[in-house]
C-alpha positions in Angstrom: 19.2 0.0 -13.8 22.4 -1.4 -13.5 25.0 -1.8 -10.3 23.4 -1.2 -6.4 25.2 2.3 -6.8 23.5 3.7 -9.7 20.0 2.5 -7.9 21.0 4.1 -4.6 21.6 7.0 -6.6 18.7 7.6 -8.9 16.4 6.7 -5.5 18.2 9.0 -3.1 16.7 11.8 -5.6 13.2 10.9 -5.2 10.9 9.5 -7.2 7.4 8.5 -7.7 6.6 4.9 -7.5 3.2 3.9 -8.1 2.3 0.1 -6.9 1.1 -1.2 -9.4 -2.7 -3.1 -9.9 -3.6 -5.9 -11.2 -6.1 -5.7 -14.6 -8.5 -8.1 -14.7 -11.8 -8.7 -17.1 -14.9 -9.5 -15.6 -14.2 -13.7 -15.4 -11.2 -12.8 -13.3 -8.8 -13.3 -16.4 -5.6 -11.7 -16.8 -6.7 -8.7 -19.2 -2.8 -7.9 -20.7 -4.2 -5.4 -23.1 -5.2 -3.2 -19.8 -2.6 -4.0 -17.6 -0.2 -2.5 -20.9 -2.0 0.5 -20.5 -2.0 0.8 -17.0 2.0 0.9 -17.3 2.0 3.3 -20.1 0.2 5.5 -18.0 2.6 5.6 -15.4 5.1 6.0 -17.5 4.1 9.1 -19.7 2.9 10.3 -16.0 5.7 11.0 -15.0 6.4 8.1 -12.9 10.6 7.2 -11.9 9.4 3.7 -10.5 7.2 0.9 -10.7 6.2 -1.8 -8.1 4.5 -5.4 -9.1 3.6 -8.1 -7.2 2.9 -5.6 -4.3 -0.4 -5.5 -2.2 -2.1 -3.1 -4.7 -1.4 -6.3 -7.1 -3.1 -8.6 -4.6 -1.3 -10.7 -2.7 -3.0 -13.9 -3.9 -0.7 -13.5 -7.1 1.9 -15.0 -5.4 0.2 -18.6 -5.4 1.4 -21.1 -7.9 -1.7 -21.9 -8.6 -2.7 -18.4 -10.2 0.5 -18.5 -12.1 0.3 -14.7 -12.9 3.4 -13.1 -10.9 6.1 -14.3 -13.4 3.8 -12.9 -16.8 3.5 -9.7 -14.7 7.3 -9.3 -14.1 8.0 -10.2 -17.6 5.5 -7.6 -19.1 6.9 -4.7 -16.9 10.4 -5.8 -17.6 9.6 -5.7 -21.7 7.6 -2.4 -21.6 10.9 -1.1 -19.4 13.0 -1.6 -22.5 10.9 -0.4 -25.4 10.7 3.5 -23.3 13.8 6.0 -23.0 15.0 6.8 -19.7 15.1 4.8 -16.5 12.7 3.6 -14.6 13.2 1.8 -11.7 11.6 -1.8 -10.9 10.7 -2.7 -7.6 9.2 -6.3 -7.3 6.5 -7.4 -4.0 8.3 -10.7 -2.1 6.7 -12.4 0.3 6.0 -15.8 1.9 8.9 -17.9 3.5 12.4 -18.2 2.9 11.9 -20.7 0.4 9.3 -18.8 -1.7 10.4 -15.0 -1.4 14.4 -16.4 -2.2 12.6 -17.9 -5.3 10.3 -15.1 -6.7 13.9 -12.8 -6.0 15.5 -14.9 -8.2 12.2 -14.4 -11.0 12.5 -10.8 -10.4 16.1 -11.0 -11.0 16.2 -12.6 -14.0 14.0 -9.8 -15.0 15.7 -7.3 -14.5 14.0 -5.8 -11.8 16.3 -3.1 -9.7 15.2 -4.6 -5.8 12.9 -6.7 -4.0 10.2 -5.2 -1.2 9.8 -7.7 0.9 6.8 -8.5 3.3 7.1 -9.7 6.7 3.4 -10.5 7.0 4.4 -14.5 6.4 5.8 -14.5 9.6 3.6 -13.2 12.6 5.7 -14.7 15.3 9.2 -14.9 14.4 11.3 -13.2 16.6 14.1 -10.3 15.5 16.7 -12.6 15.0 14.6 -15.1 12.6 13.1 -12.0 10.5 16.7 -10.6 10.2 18.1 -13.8 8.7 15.1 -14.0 6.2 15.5 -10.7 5.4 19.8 -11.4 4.7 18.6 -14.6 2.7 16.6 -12.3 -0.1 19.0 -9.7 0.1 22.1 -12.2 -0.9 19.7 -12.6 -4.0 18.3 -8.7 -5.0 18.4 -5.5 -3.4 16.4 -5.0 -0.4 13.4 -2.1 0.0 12.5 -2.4 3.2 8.7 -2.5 4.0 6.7 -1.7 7.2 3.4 -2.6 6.7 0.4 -1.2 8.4 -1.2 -4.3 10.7 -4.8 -4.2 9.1 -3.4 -4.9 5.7 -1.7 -7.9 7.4 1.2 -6.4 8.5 2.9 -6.9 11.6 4.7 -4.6 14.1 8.5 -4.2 14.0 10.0 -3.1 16.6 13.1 -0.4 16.9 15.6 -3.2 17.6 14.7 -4.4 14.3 15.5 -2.0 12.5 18.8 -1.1 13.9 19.1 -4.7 12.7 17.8 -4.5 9.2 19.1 -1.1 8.3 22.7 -2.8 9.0 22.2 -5.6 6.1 24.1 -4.1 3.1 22.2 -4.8 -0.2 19.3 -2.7 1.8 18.7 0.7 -1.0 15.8 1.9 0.5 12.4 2.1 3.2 8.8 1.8 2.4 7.7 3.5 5.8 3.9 2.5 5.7 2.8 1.8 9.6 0.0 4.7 9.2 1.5 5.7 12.3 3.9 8.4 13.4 5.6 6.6 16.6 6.4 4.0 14.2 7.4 5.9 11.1 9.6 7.6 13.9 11.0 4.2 14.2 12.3 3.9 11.2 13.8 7.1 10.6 15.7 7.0 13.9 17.2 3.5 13.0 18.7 4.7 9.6 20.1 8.1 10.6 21.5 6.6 14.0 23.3 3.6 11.9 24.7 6.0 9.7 23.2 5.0 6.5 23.1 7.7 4.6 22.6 5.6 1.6 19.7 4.2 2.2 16.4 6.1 0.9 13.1 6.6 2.7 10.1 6.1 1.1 6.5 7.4 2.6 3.9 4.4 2.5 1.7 6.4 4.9 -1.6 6.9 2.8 -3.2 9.7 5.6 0.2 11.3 5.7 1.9 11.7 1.9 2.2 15.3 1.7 3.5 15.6 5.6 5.6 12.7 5.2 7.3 14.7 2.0 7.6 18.0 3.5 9.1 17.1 7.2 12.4 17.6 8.4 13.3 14.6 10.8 16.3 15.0 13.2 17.8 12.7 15.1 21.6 12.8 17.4 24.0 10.4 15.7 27.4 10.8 18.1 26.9 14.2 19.0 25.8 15.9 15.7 22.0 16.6 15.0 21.6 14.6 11.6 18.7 15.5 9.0 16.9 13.6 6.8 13.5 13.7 4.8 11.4 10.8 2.9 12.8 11.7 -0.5 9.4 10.0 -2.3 6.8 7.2 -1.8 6.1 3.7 -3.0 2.2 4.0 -2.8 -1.2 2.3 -4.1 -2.6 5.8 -3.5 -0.3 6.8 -6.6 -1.5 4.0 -8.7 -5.1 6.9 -9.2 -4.4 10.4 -10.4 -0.1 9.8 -11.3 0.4 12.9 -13.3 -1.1 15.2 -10.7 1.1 12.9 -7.7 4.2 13.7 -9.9 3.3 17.7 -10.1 2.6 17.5 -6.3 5.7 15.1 -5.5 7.7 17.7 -7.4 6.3 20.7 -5.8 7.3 19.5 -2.1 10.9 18.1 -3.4 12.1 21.6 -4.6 10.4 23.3 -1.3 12.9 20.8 1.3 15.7 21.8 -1.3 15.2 25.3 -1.1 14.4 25.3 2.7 12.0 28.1 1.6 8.8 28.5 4.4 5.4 26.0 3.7 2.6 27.5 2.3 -0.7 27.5 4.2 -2.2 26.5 0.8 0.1 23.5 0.9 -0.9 22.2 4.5 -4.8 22.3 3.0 -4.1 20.5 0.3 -2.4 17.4 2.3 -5.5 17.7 4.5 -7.3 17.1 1.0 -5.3 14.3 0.1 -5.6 12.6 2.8 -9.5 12.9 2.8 -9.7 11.8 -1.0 -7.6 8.7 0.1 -9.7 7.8 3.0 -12.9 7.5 0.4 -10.5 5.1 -2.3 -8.9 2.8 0.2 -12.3 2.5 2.6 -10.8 3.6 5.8 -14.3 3.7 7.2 -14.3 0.0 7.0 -10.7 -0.5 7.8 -9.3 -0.7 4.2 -10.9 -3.7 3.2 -12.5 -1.8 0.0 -9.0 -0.5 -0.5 -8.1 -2.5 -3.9 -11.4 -2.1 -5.6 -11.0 1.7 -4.7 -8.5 2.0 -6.7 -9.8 -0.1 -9.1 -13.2 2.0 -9.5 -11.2 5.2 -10.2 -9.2 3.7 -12.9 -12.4 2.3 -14.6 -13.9 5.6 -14.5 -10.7 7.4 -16.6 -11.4 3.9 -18.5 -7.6 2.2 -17.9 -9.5 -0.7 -16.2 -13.0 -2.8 -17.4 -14.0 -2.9 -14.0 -13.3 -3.3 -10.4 -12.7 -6.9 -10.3 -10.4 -8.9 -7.8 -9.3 -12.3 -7.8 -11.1 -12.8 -4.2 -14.8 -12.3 -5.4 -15.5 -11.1 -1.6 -13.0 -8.2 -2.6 -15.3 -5.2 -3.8 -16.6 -1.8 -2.9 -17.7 -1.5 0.6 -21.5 -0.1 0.8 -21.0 3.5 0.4 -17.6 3.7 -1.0 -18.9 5.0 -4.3 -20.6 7.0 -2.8 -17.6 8.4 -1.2 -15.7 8.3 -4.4 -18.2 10.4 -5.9 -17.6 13.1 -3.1 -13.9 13.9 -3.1 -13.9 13.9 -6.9 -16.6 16.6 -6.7 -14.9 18.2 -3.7 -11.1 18.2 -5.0 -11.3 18.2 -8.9 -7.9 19.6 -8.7 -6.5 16.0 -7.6 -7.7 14.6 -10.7 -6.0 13.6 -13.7 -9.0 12.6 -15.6 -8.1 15.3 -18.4 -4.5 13.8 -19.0 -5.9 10.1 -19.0 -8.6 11.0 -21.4 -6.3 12.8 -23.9 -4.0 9.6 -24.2 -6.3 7.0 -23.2 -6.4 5.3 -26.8 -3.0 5.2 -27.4 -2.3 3.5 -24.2 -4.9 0.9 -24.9 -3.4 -0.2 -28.7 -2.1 -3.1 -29.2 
């Protein structure tokens, strides 16, 4: 991407980041050939981002001993430079100083744009400790900031906290993702009350995209009433049906520009979107089917073999198929099974 500016810039506009999965074959090997065409497909789908080494990855990439974050970063980073047109790279941190200083430094070397970093290493630190982790990565890459929901091992963070983080410089950006609106309030109220206008907010809340997109949030900063909406979302619900989340992401960006009224058909269809992710990331059994979802819709279009995980307790949750099966016969309109088929081949060559 460049210099911090021009990546401020191109995320302040909005864009749609998928995060990104991990393609396995059915003896838990790295399948490259897949996980090639997973990233073509977001690519020709419109997607302005990707994100590796996030939780849609799995986390358990992260370990030495799997030895498959690097190889990921490098194959985004190559399939960056053979396409026109930019695309930003967002690479998952996590773990302790030590380790998330060290994968930064991986991602940076690259060329990935910033660094979304998890907190979920760190369950009792106080504000002050999280805040000088958090300025350690950031001396190394540019920071997007991450709340993560508690029952995907996230933690809560407080207001103070992000009065705190939202005042470290190299900080471009906000995954918002606490699946709760107190919380996303948080964040918002932190960023416009700081004054920093430059960073970007980013939904993460998988029961709340479309809301999330189309809300006006307003907050006093000195005595003005200051606006500002999530411009775009970092999302493992993105990673299914990209080219109809671009058309929709595009479709609620030009309605906030415009300021022109919501449609009633608009409010049903984030009702619909939410009930199509509940089925793919198991809320029913507290999102512990939530990678193999994802995985199981991507093997249908045939982008992935299967719906393999490197933890082989990780898989479909008894009637999660089943639920799959519902919203795609419910909401065929969410679908981008069409689009996937009529490119499928060429994504998969060599």
């Amino acid at each position: 991407m460049g210099d911090t500016e021009s990546l401020r810039k191109r995320l302040g506009k909005g864009v749609v980041i998928p995060a990104c999965p991990l393609a396995l074959n059915a003896r838990r090997r790295w399948d490259e050939r897949r996980q090639l065409a997973l990233l073509r497909y977001y690519r020709a789908a419109g997607a302005g981002g990707l994100a590796l080494g996030v939780h849609t990855t799995q986390f358990a990439i992260h370990d030495p001993k799997v030895g498959l974050l690097k190889p990921l970063f490098e194959i985004a980073a190559k399939e960056r430079g053979n396409l026109r047109g930019s695309c930003v790279l967002i690479a998952g941190l996590c773990g302790s100083t030590r380790q998330a200083v060290r994968e930064a430094i991986v991602a940076r070397e690259q060329g990935f744009d910033a660094g979304l970093l998890s907190l979920a290493a760190h369950p009792k630190a106080s504000i002050h400790e999280l805040i000088a982790h958090c300025e350690s990565v950031a001396a190394i890459l540019p920071l997007f900031g991450f709340y993560l929901q508690p029952a995907a091992g996230g933690r809560l963070l407080p207001l103070e906290f992000w009065r705190r983080f939202v005042q470290i410089d190299p900080v471009v950006a906000i995954k918002i993702a606490p699946f709760n609106r107190y919380q996303t309030l948080d964040v918002v109220r932190a960023v416009v009350e700081c004054g920093r206008d430059d960073i970007a907010l980013y939904t993460g809340n998988d029961d709340s995209i479309v809301m999330d997109l189309l809300t006006p949030f307003q907050f006093v900063r000195g005595k003005a009433i200051k606006e500002r909406h999530i411009v775009g979302g970092l999302l493992g619900h993105w990673a299914v049906w990209t080219h109809k989340a671009v058309e929709l992401h595009a479709r609620c960006r030009k309605l906030v520009e415009s300021k022109e009224p919501i449609p009633r058909e608009l409010l049903r269809l984030a009702m619909e979107v939410t009930d199509a992710n509940a089925a793919v990331f198991d809320a029913a059994n507290r999102f512990s089917g939530c990678i193999p979802g994802i995985h199981e819709v991507l093997r249908r279009q045939g982008l992935l073999a299967g719906t393999t995980c490197l933890d082989p307790s990780e898989r479909l949750s008894p009637g999660q198929r089943e639920e799959i099966d519902r919203v795609y016969c419910a909401y065929p309109h969410l679908n981008d099974d069409v689009f996937v088929a009529k490119h499928l081949d060429q994504w998969l060559r060599a």
